[in-house]
N, CA, C and O of each residue as an XYZ file, in Angstrom:
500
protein
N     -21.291     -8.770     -8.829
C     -20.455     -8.031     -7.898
C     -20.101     -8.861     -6.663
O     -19.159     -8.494     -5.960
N     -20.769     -9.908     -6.372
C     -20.707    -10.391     -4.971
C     -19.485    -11.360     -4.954
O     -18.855    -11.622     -3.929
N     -19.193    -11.905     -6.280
C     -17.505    -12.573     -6.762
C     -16.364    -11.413     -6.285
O     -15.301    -11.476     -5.668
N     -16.729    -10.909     -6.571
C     -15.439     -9.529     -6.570
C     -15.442     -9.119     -4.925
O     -14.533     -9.406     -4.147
N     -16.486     -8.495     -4.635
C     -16.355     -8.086     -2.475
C     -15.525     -9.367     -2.177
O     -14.335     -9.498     -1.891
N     -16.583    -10.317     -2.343
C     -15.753    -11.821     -1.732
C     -14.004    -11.929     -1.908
O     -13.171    -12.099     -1.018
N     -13.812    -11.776     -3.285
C     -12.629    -11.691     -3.357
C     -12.009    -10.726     -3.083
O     -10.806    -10.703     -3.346
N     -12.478     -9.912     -2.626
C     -11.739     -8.389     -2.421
C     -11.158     -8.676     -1.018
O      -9.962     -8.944     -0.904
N     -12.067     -8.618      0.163
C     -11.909     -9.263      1.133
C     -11.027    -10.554      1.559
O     -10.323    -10.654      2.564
N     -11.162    -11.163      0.915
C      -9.669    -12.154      0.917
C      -8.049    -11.646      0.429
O      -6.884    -11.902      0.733
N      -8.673    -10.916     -0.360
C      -6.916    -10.295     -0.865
C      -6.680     -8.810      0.318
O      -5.634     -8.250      0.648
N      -7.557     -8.636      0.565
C      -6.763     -7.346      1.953
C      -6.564     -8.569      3.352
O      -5.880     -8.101      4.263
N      -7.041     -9.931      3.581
C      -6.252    -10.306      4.390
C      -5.438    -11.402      4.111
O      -5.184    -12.102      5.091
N      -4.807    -11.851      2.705
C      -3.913    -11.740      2.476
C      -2.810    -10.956      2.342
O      -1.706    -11.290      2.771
N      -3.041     -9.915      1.765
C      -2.187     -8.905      2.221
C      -1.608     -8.404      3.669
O      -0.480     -7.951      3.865
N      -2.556     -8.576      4.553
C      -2.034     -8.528      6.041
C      -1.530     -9.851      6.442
O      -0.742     -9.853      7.388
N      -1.864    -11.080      5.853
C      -0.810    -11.914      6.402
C       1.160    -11.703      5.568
O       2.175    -12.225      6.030
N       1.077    -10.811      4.334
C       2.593    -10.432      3.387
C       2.926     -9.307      4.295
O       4.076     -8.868      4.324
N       2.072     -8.864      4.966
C       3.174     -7.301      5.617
C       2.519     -6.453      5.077
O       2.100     -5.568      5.822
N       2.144     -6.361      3.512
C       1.547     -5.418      2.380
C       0.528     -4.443      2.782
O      -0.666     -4.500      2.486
N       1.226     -3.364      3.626
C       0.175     -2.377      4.108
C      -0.521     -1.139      2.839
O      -1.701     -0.866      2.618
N       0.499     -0.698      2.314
C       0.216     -0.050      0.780
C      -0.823     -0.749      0.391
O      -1.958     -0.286      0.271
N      -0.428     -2.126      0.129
C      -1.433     -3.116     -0.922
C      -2.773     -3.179     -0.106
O      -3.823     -3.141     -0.747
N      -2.805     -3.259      1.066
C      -4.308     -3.057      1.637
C      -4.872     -1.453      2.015
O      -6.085     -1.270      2.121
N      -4.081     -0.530      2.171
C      -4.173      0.571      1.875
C      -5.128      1.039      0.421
O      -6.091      1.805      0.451
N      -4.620      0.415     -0.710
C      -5.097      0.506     -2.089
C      -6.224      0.012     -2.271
O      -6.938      0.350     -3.215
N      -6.649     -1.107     -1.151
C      -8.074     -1.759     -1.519
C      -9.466     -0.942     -0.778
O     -10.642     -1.303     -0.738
N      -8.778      0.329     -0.210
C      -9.710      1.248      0.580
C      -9.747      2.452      0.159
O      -8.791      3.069     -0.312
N     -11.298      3.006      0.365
C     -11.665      4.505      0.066
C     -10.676      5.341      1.370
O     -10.291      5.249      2.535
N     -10.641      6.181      0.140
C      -9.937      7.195      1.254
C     -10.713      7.824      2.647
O     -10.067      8.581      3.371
N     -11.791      7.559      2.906
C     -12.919      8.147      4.202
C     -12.980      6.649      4.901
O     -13.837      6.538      5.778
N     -12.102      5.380      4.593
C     -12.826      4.209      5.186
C     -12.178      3.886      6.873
O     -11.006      3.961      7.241
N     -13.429      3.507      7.697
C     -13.772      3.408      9.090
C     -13.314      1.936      9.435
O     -13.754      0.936      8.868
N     -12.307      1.942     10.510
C     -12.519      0.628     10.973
C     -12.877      0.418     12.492
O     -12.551      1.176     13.405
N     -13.619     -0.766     12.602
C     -14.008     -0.546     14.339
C     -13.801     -2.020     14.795
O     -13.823     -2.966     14.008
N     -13.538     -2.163     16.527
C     -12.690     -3.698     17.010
C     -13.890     -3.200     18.404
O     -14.217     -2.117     18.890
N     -14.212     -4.431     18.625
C     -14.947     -4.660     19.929
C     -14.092     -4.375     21.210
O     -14.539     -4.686     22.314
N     -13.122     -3.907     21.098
C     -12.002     -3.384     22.435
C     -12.739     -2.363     22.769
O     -11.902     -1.756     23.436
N     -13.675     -1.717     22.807
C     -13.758     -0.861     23.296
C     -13.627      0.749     23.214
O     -14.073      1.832     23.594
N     -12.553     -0.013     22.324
C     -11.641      2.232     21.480
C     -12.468      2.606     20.491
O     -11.704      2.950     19.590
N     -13.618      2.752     20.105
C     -14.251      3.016     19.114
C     -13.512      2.952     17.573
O     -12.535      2.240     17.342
N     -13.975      3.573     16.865
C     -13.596      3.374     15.272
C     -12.317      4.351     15.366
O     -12.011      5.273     16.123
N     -11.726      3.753     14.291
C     -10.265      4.193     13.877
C     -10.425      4.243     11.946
O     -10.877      3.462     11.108
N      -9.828      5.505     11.905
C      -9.671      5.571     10.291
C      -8.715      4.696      9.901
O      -7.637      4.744     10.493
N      -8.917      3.684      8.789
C      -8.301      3.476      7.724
C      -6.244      3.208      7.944
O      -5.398      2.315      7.906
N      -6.364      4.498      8.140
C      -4.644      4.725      8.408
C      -4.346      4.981      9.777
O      -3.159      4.898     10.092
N      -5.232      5.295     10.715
C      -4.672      4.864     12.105
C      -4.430      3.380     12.038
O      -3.277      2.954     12.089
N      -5.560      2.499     11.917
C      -5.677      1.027     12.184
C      -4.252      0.429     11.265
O      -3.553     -0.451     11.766
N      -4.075      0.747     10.512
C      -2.881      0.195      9.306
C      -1.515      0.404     10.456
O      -0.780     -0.478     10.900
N      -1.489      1.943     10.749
C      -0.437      2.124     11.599
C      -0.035      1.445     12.981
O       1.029      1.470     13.600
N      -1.484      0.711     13.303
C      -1.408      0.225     14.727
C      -0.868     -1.251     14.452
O      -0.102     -1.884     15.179
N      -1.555     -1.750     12.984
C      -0.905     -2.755     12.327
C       0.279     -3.120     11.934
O       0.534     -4.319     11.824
N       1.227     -2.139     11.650
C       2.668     -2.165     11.400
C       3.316     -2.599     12.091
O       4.044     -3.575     11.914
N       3.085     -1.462     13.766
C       3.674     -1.383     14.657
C       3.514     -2.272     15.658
O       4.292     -2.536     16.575
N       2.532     -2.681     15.434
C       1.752     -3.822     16.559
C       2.588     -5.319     16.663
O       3.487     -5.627     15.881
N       2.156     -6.097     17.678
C       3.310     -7.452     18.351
C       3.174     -8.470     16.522
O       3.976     -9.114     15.844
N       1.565     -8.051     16.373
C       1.533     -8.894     15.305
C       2.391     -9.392     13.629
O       2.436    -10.410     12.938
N       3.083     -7.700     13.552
C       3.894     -7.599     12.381
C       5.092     -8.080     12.213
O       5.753     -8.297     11.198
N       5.428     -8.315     14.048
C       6.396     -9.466     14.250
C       6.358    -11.010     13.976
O       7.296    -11.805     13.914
N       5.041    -11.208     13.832
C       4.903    -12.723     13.934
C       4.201    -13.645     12.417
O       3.804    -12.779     11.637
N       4.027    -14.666     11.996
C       3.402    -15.136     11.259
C       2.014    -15.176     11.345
O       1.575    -15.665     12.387
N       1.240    -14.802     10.550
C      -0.247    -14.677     10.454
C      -0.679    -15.650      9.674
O       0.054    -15.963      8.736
N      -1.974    -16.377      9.856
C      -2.774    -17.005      8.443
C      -4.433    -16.865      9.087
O      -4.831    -17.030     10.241
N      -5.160    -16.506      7.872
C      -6.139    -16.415      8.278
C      -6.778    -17.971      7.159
O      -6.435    -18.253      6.011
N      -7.729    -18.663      8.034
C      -8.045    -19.206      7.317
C      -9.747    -19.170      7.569
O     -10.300    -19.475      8.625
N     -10.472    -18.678      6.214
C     -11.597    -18.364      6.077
C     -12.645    -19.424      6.046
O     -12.545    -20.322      5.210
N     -13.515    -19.402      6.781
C     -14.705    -20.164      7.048
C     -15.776    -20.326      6.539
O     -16.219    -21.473      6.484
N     -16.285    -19.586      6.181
C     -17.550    -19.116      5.562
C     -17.639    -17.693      5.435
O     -17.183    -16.969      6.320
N     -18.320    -17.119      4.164
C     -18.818    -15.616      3.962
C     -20.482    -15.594      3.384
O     -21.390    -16.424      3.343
N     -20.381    -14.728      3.136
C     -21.811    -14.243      2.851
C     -21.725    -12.855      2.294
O     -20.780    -12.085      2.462
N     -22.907    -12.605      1.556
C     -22.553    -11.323      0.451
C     -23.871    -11.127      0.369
O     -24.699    -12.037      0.339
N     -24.156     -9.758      0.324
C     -25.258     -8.874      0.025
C     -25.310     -7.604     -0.467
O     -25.464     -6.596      0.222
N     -25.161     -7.647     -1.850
C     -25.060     -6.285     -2.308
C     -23.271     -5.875     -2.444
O     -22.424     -6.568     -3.006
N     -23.056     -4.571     -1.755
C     -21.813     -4.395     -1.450
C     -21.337     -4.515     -0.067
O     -20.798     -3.653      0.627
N     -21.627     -5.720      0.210
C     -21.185     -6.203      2.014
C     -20.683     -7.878      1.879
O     -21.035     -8.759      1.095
N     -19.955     -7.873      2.726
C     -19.206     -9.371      3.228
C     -18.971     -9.175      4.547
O     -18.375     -8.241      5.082
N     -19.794    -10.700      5.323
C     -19.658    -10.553      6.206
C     -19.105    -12.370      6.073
O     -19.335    -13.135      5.136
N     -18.257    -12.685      7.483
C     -17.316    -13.581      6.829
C     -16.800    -14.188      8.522
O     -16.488    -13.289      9.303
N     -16.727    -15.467      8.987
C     -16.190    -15.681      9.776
C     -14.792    -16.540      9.349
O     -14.604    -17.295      8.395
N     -13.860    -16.106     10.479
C     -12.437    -15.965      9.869
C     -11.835    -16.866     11.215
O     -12.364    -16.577     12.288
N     -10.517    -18.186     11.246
C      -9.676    -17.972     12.431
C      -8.389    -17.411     11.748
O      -7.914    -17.705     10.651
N      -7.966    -16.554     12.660
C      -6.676    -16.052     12.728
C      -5.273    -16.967     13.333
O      -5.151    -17.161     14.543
N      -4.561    -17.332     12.630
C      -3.440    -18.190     13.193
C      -2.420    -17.666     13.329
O      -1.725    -17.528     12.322
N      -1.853    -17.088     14.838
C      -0.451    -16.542     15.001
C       0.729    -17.177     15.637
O       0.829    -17.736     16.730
N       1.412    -17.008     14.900
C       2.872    -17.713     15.785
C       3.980    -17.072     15.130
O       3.809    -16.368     14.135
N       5.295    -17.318     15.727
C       6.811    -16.697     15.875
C       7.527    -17.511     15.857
O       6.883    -18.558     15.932
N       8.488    -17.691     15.802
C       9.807    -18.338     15.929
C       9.738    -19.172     16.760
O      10.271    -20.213     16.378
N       9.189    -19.244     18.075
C       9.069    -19.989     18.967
C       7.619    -21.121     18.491
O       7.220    -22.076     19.157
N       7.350    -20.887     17.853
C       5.977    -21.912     18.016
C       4.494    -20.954     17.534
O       4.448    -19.799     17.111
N       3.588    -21.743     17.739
C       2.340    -20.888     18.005
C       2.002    -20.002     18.863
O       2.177    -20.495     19.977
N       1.592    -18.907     18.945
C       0.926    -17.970     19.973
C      -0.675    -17.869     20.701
O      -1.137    -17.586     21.807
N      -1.357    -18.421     18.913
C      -2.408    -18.185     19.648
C      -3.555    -18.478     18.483
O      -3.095    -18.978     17.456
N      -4.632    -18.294     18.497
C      -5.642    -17.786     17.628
C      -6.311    -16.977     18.085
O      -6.464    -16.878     19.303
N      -7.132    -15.843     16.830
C      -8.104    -15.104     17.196
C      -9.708    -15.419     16.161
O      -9.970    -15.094     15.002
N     -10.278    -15.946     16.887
C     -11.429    -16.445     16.539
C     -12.419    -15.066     15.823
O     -12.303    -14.078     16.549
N     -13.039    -14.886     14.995
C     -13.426    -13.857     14.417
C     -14.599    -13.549     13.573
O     -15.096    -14.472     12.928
N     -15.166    -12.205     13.489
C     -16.538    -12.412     12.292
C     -16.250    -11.289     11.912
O     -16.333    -10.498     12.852
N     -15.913    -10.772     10.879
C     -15.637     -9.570      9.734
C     -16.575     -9.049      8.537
O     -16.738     -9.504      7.405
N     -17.095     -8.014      9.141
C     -17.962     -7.296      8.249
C     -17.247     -6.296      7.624
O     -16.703     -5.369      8.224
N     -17.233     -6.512      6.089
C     -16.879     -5.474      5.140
C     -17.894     -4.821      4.194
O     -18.829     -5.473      3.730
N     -17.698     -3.530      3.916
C     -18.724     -2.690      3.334
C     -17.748     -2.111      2.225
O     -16.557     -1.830      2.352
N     -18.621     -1.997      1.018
C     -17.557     -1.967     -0.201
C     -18.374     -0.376     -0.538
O     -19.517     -0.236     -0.101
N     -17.769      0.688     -1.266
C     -18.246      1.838     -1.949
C     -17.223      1.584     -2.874
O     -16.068      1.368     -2.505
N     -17.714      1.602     -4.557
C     -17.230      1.891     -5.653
C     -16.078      0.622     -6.107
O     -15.098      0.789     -6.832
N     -16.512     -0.671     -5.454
C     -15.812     -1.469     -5.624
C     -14.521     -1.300     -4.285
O     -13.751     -2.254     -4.175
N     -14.410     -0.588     -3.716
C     -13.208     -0.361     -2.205
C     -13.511     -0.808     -1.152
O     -14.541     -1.481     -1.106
N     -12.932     -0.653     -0.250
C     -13.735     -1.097      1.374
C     -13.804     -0.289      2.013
O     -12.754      0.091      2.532
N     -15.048      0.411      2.327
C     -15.304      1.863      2.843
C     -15.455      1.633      4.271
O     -15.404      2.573      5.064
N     -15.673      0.196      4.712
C     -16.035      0.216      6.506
C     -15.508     -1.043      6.649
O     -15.746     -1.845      5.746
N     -14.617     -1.514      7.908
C     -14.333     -2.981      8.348
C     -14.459     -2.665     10.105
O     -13.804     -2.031     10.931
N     -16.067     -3.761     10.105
C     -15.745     -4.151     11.773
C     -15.537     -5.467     12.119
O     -16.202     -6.234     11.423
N     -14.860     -5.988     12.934
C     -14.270     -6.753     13.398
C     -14.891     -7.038     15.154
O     -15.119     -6.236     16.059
N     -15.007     -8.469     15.084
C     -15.320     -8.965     16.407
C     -15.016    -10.280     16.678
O     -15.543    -11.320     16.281
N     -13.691     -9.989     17.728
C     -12.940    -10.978     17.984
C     -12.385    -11.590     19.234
O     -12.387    -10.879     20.239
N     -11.957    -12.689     19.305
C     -11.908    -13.194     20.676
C     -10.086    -13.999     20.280
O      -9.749    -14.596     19.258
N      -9.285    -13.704     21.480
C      -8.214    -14.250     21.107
C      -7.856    -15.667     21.750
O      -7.898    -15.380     22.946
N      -7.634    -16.581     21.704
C      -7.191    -17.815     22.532
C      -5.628    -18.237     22.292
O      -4.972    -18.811     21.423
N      -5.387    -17.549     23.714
C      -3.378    -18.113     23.753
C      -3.615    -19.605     23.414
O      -4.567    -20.305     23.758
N      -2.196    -20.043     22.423
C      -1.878    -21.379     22.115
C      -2.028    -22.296     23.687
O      -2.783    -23.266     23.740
N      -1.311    -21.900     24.769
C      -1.921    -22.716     25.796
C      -3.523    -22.717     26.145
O      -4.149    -23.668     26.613
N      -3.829    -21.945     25.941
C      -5.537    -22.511     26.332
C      -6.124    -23.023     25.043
O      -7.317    -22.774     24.874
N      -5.582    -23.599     24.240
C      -6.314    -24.141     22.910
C      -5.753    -25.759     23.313
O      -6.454    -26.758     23.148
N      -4.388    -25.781     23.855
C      -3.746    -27.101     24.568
C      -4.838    -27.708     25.456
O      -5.269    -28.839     25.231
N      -5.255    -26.999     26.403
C      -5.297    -27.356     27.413
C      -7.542    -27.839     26.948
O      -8.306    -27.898     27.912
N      -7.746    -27.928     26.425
C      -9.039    -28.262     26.116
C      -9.025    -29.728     25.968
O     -10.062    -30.330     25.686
Protein backbone atom coordinates (compact mmCIF):
# COMPACT_ATOMS: atom_id res chain seq x y z
CA UNK A 1 0.00 0.00 0.00
CA UNK A 2 2.73 2.48 0.76
CA UNK A 3 3.53 2.52 -3.43
CA UNK A 4 0.06 3.63 -4.00
CA UNK A 5 -0.40 6.73 -0.86
CA UNK A 6 3.04 7.75 -2.28
CA UNK A 7 1.71 7.85 -5.54
CA UNK A 8 -1.53 9.03 -4.71
CA UNK A 9 -0.12 12.07 -3.22
CA UNK A 10 1.88 13.03 -6.14
CA UNK A 11 -0.98 12.78 -8.58
CA UNK A 12 -3.38 15.25 -6.40
CA UNK A 13 -0.39 17.69 -6.69
CA UNK A 14 -0.05 17.19 -9.98
CA UNK A 15 -3.28 17.75 -10.54
CA UNK A 16 -3.11 21.15 -8.77
CA UNK A 17 -0.25 22.13 -10.76
CA UNK A 18 -3.14 21.12 -14.43
CA UNK A 19 -5.93 23.29 -12.81
CA UNK A 20 -7.68 19.63 -12.34
CA UNK A 21 -9.86 20.41 -9.38
CA UNK A 22 -12.56 17.47 -10.16
CA UNK A 23 -9.42 15.25 -10.65
CA UNK A 24 -8.21 16.08 -7.09
CA UNK A 25 -11.63 16.28 -5.85
CA UNK A 26 -11.88 12.37 -6.96
CA UNK A 27 -8.75 11.47 -5.03
CA UNK A 28 -10.76 12.44 -1.69
CA UNK A 29 -13.30 10.97 0.78
CA UNK A 30 -16.18 12.80 0.83
CA UNK A 31 -15.72 13.90 4.96
CA UNK A 32 -11.90 14.89 4.00
CA UNK A 33 -10.27 17.85 6.31
CA UNK A 34 -7.76 20.16 5.21
CA UNK A 35 -5.70 22.40 7.59
CA UNK A 36 -2.75 25.44 6.68
CA UNK A 37 -0.71 26.91 9.55
CA UNK A 38 -2.44 30.51 8.74
CA UNK A 39 -4.15 30.35 11.43
CA UNK A 40 -7.98 29.73 9.91
CA UNK A 41 -8.26 26.38 11.22
CA UNK A 42 -9.37 23.34 9.02
CA UNK A 43 -11.38 23.72 5.93
CA UNK A 44 -13.39 20.85 4.25
CA UNK A 45 -12.22 19.32 1.23
CA UNK A 46 -14.42 21.67 -1.02
CA UNK A 47 -13.99 24.88 0.76
CA UNK A 48 -10.06 24.54 0.31
CA UNK A 49 -10.57 23.41 -3.59
CA UNK A 50 -12.79 26.56 -3.87
CA UNK A 51 -10.24 28.86 -2.27
CA UNK A 52 -7.95 27.07 -4.81
CA UNK A 53 -9.74 27.99 -7.96
CA UNK A 54 -10.30 31.30 -7.01
CA UNK A 55 -7.13 32.08 -5.38
CA UNK A 56 -3.93 34.48 -7.06
CA UNK A 57 -2.49 30.98 -7.51
CA UNK A 58 -4.86 29.55 -10.36
CA UNK A 59 -3.60 32.44 -12.18
CA UNK A 60 -0.13 31.50 -12.21
CA UNK A 61 2.20 28.49 -13.05
CA UNK A 62 2.77 26.00 -10.28
CA UNK A 63 5.44 23.06 -9.94
CA UNK A 64 5.89 21.27 -7.06
CA UNK A 65 8.96 19.56 -6.90
CA UNK A 66 9.07 16.73 -4.28
CA UNK A 67 11.87 16.10 -1.91
CA UNK A 68 11.53 13.40 0.09
CA UNK A 69 8.39 11.31 1.58
CA UNK A 70 7.86 8.85 3.98
CA UNK A 71 4.98 6.34 4.47
CA UNK A 72 3.45 4.60 7.31
CA UNK A 73 0.61 2.60 6.95
CA UNK A 74 -2.04 4.89 5.34
CA UNK A 75 -0.02 8.26 5.82
CA UNK A 76 2.53 10.35 3.68
CA UNK A 77 4.23 12.76 5.03
CA UNK A 78 6.45 14.50 2.37
CA UNK A 79 8.51 17.67 2.10
CA UNK A 80 7.64 19.58 -1.02
CA UNK A 81 9.06 23.20 -2.77
CA UNK A 82 6.38 24.88 -4.44
CA UNK A 83 7.47 26.91 -7.60
CA UNK A 84 5.27 29.91 -8.64
CA UNK A 85 5.46 32.24 -11.39
CA UNK A 86 3.31 34.21 -14.23
CA UNK A 87 3.94 35.75 -17.21
CA UNK A 88 6.17 38.08 -15.76
CA UNK A 89 8.79 35.78 -14.33
CA UNK A 90 8.94 33.98 -11.01
CA UNK A 91 6.93 34.95 -7.95
CA UNK A 92 8.11 33.05 -5.44
CA UNK A 93 8.42 29.70 -3.60
CA UNK A 94 6.59 28.07 -0.87
CA UNK A 95 8.78 25.91 1.08
CA UNK A 96 6.64 23.03 2.62
CA UNK A 97 5.92 19.63 4.67
CA UNK A 98 2.59 17.77 3.71
CA UNK A 99 0.95 15.30 5.70
CA UNK A 100 -1.56 13.07 3.99
CA UNK A 101 -3.88 10.54 5.61
CA UNK A 102 -5.44 8.01 3.27
CA UNK A 103 -9.07 6.07 4.32
CA UNK A 104 -9.98 3.33 1.78
CA UNK A 105 -7.26 4.11 -0.51
CA UNK A 106 -8.59 8.34 -0.67
CA UNK A 107 -7.20 11.23 1.17
CA UNK A 108 -9.28 11.68 4.14
CA UNK A 109 -6.96 14.56 5.88
CA UNK A 110 -4.21 17.06 4.25
CA UNK A 111 -2.16 19.39 6.59
CA UNK A 112 0.07 21.58 5.25
CA UNK A 113 2.92 23.74 6.75
CA UNK A 114 4.32 26.32 4.85
CA UNK A 115 6.48 29.22 4.50
CA UNK A 116 6.41 31.42 1.32
CA UNK A 117 9.66 33.23 -0.07
CA UNK A 118 8.95 36.16 -2.72
CA UNK A 119 11.31 35.53 -5.82
CA UNK A 120 13.13 38.75 -4.53
CA UNK A 121 14.13 37.45 -1.26
CA UNK A 122 15.39 34.12 -2.77
CA UNK A 123 17.63 36.88 -5.11
CA UNK A 124 18.77 38.61 -2.61
CA UNK A 125 20.58 35.68 -0.46
Amino acid sequence: MNTDVKDAAIRYLRRLEAGDYAGMRALCTDTATVWHNDGKGQQTIDENLSMLKDGPAAQASLRYDVIRQFTDADEVLQQHVLRIANADGPVGEVQAAMYFRFKDGLIDRIEEYANFIPAAARRSR
